[in-house]
C-alpha positions as CSV (number, residue, x, y, z in Angstrom):
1,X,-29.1,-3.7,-14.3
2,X,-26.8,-5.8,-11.9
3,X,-23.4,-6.6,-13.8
4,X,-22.9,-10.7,-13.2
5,X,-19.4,-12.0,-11.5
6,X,-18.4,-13.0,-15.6
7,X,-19.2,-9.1,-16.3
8,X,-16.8,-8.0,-13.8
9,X,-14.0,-10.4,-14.9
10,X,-14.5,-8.7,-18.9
11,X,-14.1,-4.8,-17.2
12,X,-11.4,-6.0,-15.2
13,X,-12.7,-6.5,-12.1
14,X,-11.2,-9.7,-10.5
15,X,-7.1,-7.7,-10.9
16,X,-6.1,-9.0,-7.2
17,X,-4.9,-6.3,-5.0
18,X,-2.5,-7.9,-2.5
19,X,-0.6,-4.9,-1.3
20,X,-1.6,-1.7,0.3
21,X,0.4,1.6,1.3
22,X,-1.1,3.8,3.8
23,X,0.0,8.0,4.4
24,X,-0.9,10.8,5.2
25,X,-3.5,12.3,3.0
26,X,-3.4,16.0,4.2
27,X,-0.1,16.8,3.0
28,X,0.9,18.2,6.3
29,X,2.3,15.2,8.5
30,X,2.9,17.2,11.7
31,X,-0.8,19.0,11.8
32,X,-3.1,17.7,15.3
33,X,-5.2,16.1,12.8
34,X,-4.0,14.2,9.7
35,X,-6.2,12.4,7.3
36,X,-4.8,9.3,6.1
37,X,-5.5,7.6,2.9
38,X,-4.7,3.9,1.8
39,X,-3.6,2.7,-1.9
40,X,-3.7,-1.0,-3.0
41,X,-1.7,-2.5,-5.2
42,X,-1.6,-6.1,-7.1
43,X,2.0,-6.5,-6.1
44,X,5.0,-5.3,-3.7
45,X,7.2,-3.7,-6.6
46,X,3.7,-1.3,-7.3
47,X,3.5,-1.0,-3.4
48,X,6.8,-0.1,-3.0
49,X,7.2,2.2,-6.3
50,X,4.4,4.0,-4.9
51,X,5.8,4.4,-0.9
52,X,9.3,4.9,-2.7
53,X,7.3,8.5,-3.9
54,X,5.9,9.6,-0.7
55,X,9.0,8.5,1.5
56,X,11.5,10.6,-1.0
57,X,8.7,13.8,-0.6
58,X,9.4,13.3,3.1
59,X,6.2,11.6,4.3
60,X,7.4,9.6,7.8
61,X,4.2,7.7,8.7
62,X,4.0,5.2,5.6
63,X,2.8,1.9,6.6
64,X,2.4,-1.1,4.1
65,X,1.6,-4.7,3.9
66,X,-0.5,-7.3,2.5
67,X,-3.7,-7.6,2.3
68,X,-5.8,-10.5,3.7
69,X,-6.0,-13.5,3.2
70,X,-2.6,-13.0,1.3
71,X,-0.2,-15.2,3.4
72,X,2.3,-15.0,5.0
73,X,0.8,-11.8,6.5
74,X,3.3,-9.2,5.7
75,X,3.2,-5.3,7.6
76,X,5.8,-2.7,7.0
77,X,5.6,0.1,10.2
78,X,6.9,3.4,9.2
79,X,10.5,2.8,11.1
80,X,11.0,-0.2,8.5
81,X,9.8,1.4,5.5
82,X,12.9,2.8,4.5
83,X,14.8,-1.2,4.7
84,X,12.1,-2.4,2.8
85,X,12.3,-0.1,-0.2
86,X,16.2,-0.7,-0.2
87,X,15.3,-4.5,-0.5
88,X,17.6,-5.4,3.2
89,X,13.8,-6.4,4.9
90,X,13.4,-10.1,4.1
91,X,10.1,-11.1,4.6
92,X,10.0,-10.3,8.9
């Protein structure tokens, strides 16, 4: 059986994710080959919650940003992460 677009809205389906956070999945950041995992979240405060977690257990190579065709297009590289969780990156 095929669940209709109105059966997806009743399980919860049509939550908006606008934010992601990608990281390093391995849990070593400074192995040859790290695997890296993305999260998505329906706003920034979740986003930022979230790379607030990894960032204080020491992982460097968080990026985040919105996801399309949220706009303006937001993307946080790993040098600005830290402004943006202490709220001094204004919408750049």
């Amino acid at each position: 059986m095929v669940a209709s677009l109105s059966d997806l809205r009743i399980m919860g389906a049509d939550t908006r994710m606008t934010w992601y956070v990608s990281y390093v999945a391995s849990g070593d950041v400074s192995a040859d080959r790290a695997y890296r995992a993305t999260r998505t979240f329906s706003d920034e405060g979740g986003a930022k919650e979230f790379a607030r977690s990894r960032f204080e257990a020491g992982d460097p190579t968080l990026i985040a940003g919105t996801i399309n065709p949220v706009s303006p297009k937001r993307v946080i590289p790993s040098a600005a992460i830290s402004e943006w969780l202490d709220g001094d990156l204004q919408g750049r």
